[in-house]
N, C-alpha and C positions, 0 to 999 in steps of 0.2 A: 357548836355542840360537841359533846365529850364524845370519845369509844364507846364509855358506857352507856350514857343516852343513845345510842344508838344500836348497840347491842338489846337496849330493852326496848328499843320499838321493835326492831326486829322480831325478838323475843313475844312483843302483845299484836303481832299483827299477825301469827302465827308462821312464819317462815322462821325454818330452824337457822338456831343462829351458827355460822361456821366455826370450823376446828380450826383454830390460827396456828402456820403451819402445816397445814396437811398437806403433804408432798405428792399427793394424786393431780391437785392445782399448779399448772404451771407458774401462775404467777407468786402463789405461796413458798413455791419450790425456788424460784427465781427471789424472793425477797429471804427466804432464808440462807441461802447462799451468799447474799452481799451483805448481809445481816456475819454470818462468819468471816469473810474477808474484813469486814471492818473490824472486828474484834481483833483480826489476825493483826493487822495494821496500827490498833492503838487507837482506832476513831470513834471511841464513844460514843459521840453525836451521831453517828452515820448509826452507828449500833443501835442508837434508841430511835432514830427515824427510821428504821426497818423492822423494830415492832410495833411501832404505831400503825404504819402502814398495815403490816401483818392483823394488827389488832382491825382495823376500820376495814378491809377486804371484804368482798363479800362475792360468793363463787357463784357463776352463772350457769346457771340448768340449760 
């Protein structure tokens, strides 16, 4: 299942869907952070697997 299928269950089962990135979230704050080092590094790959993650998170109440 995609990000976005799953942003839109989210979205029709009524729980809001998360800010990706929002640095209130440790682990959003933690994936953004190695989301920057890889970039720093030239790791593309590592850069795009920390927005997917980022994208599929979902923050616990």
């Amino acid at each position: 299942m995609s990000a976005r299928a799953r942003r839109a269950g989210a979205e029709a089962s009524g729980a809001p869907a998360p800010a990706p990135g929002d640095t209130a979230c440790g682990v959003c704050a933690a994936l953004v952070r190695q989301r920057a080092q890889a970039r720093d590094n030239g790791d593309e790959a590592g850069a795009r697997e920390c927005e997917e993650e980022l994208a599929n998170h979902r923050h616990l109440a």
